[in-house]
KEKE-3310 file (N, C-alpha, C; in steps of 0.2 Angstrom, whole numbers, plus 5000, padded with zeros to 4 digits):
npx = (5255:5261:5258:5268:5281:5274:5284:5293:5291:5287:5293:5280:5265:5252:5244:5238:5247:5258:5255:5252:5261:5266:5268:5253:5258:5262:5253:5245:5229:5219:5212:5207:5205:5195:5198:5188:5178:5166:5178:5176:5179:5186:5185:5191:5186:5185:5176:5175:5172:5172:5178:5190:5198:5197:5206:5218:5214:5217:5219:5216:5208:5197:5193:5188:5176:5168:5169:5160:5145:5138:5136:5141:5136:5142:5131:5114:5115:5106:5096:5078:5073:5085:5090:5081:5079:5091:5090:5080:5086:5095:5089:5083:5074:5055:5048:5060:5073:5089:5093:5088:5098:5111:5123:5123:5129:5136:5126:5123:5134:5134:5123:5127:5140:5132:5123:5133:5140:5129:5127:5139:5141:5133:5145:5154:5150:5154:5155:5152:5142:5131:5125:5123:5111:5112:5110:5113:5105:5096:5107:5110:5101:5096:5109:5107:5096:5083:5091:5089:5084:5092:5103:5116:5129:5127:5124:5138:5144:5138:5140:5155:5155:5153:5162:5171:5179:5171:5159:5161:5163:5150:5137:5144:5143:5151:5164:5159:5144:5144:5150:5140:5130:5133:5134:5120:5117:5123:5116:5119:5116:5114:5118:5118:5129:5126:5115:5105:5102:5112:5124:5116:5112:5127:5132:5121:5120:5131:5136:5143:5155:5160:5161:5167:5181:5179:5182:5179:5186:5183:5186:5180:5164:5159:5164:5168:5170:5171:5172:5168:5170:5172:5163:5167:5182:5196:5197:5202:5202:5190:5189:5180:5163:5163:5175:5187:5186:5188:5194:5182:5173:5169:5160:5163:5156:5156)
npy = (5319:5322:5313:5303:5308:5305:5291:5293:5295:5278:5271:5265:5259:5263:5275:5266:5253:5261:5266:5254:5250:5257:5259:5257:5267:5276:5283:5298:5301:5311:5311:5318:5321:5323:5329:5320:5313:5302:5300:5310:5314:5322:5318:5322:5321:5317:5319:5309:5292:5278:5268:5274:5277:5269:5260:5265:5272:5274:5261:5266:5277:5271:5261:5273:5275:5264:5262:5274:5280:5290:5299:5314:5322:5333:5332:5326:5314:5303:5305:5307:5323:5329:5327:5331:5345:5351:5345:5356:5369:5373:5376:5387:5405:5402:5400:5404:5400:5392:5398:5409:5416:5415:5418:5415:5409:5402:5394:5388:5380:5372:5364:5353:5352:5342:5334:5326:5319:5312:5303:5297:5290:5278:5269:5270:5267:5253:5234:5229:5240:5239:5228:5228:5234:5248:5259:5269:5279:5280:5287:5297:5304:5303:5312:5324:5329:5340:5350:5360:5370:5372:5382:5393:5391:5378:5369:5372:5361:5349:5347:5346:5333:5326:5314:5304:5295:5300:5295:5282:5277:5281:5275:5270:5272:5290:5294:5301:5297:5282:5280:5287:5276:5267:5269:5270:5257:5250:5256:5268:5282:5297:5312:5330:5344:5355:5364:5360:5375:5382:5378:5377:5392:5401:5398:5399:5414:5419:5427:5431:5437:5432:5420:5403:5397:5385:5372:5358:5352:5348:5339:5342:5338:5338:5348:5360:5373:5381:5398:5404:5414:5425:5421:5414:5406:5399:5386:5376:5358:5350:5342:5332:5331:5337:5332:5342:5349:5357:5347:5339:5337:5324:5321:5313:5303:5296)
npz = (5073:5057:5043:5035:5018:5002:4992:4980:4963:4953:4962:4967:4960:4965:4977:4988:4988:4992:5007:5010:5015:5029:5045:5059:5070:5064:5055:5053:5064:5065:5073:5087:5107:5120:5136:5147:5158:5154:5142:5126:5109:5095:5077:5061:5046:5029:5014:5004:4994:5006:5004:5000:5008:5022:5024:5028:5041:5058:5071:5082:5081:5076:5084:5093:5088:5089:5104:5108:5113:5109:5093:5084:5071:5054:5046:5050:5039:5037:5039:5031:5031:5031:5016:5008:5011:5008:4994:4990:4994:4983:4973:4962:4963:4964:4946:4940:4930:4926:4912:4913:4922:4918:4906:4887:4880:4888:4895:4884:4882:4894:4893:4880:4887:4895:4888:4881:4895:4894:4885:4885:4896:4901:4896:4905:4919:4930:4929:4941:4945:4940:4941:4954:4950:4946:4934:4920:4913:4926:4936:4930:4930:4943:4947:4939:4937:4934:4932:4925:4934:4944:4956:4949:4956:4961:4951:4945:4955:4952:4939:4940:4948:4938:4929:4925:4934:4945:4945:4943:4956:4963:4970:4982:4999:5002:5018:5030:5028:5028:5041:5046:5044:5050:5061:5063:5062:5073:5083:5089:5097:5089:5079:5072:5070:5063:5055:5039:5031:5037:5029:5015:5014:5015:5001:4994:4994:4987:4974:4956:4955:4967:4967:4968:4957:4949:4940:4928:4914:4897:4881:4864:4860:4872:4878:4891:4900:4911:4919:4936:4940:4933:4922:4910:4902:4907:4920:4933:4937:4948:4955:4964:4971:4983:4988:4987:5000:5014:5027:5037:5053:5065:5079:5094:5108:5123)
capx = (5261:5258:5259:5277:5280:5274:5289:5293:5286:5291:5293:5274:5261:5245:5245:5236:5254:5264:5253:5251:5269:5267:5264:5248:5259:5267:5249:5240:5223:5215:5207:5208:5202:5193:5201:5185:5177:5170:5181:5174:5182:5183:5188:5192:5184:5186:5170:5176:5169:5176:5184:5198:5202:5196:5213:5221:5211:5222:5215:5213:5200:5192:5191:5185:5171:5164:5166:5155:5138:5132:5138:5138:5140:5140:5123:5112:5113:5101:5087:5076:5070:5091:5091:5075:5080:5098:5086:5075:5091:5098:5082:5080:5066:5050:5047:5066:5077:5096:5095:5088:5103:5118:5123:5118:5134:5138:5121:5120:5140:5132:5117:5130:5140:5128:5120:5140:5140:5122:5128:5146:5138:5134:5151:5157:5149:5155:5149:5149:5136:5125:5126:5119:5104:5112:5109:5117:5101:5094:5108:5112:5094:5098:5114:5108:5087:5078:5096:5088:5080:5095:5106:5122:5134:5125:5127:5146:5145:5134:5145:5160:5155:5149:5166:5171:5180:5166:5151:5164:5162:5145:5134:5150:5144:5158:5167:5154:5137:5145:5150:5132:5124:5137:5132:5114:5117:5125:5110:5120:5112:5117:5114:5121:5130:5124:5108:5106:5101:5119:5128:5112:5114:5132:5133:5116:5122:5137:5136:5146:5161:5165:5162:5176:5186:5182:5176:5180:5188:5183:5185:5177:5158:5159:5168:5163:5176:5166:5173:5161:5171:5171:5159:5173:5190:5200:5198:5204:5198:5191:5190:5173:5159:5168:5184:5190:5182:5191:5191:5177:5171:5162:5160:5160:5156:5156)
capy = (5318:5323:5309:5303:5310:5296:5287:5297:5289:5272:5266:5262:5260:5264:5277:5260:5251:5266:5266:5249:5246:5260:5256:5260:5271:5280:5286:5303:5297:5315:5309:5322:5316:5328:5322:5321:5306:5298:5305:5311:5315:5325:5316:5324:5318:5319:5319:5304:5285:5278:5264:5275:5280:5265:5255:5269:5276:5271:5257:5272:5280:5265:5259:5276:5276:5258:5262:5280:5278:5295:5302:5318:5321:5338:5336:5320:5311:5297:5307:5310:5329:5332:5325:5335:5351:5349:5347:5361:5373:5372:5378:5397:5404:5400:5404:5408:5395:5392:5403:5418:5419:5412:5420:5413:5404:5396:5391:5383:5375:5368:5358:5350:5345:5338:5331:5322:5315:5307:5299:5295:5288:5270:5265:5274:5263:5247:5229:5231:5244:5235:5221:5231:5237:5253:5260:5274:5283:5282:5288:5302:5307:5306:5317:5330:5330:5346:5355:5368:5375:5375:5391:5391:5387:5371:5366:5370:5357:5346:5346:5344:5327:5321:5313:5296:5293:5300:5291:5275:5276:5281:5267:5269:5278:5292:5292:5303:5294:5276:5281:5290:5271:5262:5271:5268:5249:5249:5257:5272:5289:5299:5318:5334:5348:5359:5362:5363:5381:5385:5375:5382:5402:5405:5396:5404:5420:5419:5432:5429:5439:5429:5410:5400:5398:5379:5371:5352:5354:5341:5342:5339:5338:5338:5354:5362:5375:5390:5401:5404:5421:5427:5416:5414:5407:5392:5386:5370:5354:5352:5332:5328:5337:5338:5330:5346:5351:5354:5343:5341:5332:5319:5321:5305:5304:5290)
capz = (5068:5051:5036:5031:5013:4999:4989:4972:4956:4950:4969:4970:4957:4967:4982:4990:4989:4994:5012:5013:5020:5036:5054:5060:5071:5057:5053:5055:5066:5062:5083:5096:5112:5125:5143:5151:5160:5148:5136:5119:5102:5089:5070:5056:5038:5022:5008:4999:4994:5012:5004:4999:5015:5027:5026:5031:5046:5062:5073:5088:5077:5073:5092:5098:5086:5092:5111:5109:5115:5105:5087:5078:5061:5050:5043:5048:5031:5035:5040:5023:5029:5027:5011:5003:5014:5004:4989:4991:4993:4977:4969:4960:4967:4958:4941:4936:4927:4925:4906:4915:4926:4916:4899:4884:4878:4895:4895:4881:4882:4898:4890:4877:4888:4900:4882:4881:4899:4897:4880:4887:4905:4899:4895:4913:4923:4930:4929:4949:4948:4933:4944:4958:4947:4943:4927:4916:4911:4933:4939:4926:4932:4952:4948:4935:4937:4937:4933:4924:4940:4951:4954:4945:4961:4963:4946:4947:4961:4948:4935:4942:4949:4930:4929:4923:4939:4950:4939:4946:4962:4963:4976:4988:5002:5006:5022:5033:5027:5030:5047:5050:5044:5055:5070:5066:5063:5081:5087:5093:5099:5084:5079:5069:5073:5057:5051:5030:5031:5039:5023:5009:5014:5012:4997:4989:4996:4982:4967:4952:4959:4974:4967:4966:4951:4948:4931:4923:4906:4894:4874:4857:4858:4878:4879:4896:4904:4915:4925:4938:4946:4926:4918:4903:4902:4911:4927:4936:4939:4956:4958:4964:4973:4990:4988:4990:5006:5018:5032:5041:5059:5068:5085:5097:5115:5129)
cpx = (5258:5262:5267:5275:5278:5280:5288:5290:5290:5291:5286:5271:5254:5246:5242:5241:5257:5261:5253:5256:5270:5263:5259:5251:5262:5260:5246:5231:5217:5211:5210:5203:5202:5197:5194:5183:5167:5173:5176:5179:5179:5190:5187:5190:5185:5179:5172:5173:5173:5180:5190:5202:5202:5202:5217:5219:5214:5216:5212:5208:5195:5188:5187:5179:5169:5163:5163:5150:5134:5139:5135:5142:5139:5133:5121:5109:5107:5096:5084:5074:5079:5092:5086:5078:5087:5094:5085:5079:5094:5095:5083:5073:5061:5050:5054:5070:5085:5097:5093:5093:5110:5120:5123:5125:5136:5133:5121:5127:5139:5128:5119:5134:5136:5123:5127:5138:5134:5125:5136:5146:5137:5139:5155:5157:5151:5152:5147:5143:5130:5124:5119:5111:5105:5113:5112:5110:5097:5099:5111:5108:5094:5102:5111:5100:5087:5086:5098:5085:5084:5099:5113:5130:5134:5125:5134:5144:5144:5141:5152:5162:5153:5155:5168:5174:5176:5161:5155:5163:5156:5143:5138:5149:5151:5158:5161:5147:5141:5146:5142:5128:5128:5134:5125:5113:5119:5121:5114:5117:5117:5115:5118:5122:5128:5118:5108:5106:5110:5127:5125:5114:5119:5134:5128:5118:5129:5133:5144:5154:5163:5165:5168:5177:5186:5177:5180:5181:5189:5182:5184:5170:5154:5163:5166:5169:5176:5170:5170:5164:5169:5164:5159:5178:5191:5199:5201:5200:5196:5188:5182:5167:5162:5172:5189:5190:5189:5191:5187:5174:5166:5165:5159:5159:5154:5145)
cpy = (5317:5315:5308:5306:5302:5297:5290:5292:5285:5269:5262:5263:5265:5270:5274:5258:5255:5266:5262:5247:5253:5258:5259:5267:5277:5281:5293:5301:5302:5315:5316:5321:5324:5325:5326:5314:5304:5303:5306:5314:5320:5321:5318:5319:5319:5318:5315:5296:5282:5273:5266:5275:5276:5262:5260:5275:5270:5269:5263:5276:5276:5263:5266:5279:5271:5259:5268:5277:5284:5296:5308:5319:5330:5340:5329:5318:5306:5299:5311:5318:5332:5332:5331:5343:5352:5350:5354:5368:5375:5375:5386:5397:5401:5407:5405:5400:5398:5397:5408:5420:5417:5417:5414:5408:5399:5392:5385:5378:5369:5361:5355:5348:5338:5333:5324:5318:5311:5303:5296:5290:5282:5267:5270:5270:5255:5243:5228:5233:5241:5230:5224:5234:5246:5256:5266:5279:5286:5286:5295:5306:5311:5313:5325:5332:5335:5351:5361:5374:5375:5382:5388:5387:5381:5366:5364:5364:5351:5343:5344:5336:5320:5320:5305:5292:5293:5295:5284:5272:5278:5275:5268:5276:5283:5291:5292:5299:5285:5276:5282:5281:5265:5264:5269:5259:5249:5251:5262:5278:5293:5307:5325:5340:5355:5359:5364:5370:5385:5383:5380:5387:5403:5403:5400:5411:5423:5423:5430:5431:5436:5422:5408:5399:5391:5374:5363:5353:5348:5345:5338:5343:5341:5344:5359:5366:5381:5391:5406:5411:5427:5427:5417:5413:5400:5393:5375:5366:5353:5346:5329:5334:5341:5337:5337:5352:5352:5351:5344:5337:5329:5319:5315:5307:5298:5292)
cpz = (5061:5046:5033:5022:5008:4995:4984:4969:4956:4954:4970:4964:4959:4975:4988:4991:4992:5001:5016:5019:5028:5041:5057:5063:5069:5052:5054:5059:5065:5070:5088:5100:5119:5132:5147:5155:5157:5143:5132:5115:5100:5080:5065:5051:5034:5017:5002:5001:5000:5011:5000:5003:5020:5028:5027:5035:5052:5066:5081:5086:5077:5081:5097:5094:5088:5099:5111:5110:5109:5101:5082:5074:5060:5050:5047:5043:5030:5037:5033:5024:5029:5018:5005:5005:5009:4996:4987:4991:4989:4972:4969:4963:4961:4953:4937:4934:4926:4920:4908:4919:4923:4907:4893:4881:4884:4894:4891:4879:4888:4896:4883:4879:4893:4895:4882:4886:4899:4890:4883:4895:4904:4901:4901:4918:4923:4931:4937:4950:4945:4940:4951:4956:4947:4938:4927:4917:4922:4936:4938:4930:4938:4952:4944:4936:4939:4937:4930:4929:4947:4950:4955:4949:4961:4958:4945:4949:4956:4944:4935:4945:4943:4928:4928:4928:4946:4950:4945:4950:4964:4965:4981:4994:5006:5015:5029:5034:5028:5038:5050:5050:5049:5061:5068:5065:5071:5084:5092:5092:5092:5082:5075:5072:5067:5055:5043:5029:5033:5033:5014:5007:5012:5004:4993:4989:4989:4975:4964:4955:4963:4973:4965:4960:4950:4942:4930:4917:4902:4885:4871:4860:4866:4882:4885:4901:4908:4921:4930:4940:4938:4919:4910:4907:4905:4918:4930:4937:4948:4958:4957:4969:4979:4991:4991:4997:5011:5025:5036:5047:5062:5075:5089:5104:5118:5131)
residu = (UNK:UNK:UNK:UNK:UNK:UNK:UNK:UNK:UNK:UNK:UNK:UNK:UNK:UNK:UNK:UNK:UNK:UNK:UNK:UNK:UNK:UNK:UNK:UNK:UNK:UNK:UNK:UNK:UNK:UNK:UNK:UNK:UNK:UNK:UNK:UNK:UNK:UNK:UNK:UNK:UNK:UNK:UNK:UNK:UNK:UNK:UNK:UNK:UNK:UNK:UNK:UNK:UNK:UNK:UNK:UNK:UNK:UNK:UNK:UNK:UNK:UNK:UNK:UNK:UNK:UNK:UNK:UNK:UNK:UNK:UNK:UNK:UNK:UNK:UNK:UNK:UNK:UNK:UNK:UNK:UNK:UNK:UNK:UNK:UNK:UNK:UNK:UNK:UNK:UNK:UNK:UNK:UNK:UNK:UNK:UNK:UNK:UNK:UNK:UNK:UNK:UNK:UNK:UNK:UNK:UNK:UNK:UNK:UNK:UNK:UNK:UNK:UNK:UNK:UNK:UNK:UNK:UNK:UNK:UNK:UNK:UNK:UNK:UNK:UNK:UNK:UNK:UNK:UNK:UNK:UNK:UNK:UNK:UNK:UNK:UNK:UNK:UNK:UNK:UNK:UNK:UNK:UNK:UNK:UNK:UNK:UNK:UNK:UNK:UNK:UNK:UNK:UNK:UNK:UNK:UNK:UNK:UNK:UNK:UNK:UNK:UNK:UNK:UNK:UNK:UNK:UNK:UNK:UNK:UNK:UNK:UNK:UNK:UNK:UNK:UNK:UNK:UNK:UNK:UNK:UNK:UNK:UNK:UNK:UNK:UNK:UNK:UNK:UNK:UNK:UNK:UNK:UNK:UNK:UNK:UNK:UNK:UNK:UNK:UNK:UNK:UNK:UNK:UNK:UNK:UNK:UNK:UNK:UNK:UNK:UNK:UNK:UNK:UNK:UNK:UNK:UNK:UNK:UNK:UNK:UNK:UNK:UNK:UNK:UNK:UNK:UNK:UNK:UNK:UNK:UNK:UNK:UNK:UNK:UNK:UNK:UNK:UNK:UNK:UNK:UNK:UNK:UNK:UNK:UNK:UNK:UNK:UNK:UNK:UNK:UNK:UNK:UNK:UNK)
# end
């Protein structure tokens, strides 16, 4: 059952408020259920901070992720040879850098705004994350390090997460990685249905003509507006790095 419409404006401030007041059964659960004996699942996710979405994930999802014995994800996030391998994919071959592949104005609108966001990134972060021992200057690093040696897609990706709203939530594992450490806090059997190379290639595999059309358009000093299919001109914002994914799933099993 698809999501009641939310309430026009002025009815609700926060689209928190506007959800808070529906029945669990007046939820979408995103859960399809194999009928086998044990059953097994499959759960639709989303690639956001999971406490957007946790108060409104119905208590039948919830419960047939606690009674699974095994759990597969997308990628396994909490294994570090996903992580570096994820790294490692993003990278021009050796010897080539971002300004041999980019033209010479994109490039260098790139590295003024990316100049902006590391002076702008401070006064971004919350006292939450301070508090946490997350810094402006470390976390700039994690997101943009070595961002002249990656290939232009990944950048896109890059930049469009250097966002004063993203920067925010930052520390907050999204939905998928919170689940993946929830399952290995329970000590369940855990495992991926995708390997990095099958996410890497179609994505490296992109020439200018076929990348999507998705840019952050920020103005003044921080002026940053590329269009990746043209590379020139307007393009839309595109939220955060995956936000606009579209759904993607965690398999459960008995």
């Amino acid at each position: 059952m698809p999501l009641p419409p939310l309430q026009p404006a002025g009815h609700c401030s926060f689209t928190r408020l506007c959800f808070s007041s529906l029945q669990q059964s007046e939820l979408n659960s995103f859960l399809w259920t194999i009928k086998r004996d044990p059953p097994s699942y499959f759960f639709g996710t989303i690639h956001v901070p999971y406490t957007r979405v946790w108060d409104f994930i119905p208590e039948n999802s919830k419960k047939a992720f606690q009674h699974s014995h095994i759990v597969y994800f997308e990628l396994d996030l909490t294994d570090p040879y996903t992580i570096s391998a994820l790294t490692s994919c993003q990278l021009l071959p050796q010897g080539e850098n971002l300004q041999d592949v980019l033209p010479r104005d994109i490039y260098r609108r790139l590295k003024r705004h990316l100049e902006y966001v590391k002076l702008m990134m401070p006064s971004w972060m919350t006292p939450d994350q301070r508090g946490k021992g997350l810094y402006a200057d470390y976390l700039f690093n994690a997101i943009a390090g070595n961002w002249e040696r990656k290939r232009p897609v990944w950048v896109m990706l890059m930049v469009n997460s250097l966002t004063e709203v993203d920067i925010k939530s930052r520390g907050v594992p999204v939905l998928d990685l919170y689940l993946a450490q929830e399952a290995e806090r329970l000590r369940k059997q855990t495992g991926a249905v995708e390997k990095v190379e099958e996410q890497c290639h179609p994505l490296n595999g992109l020439n200018f003509s076929q990348g999507p059309q998705t840019g952050s358009g920020l103005s003044g000093a921080g002026s940053w507006d590329p269009d990746w299919q043209g590379l020139a001109g307007r393009t839309p914002d595109w939220q955060r790095r995956w936000q606009t994914e579209p759904q993607t799933g965690s398999a459960l099993s008995h």
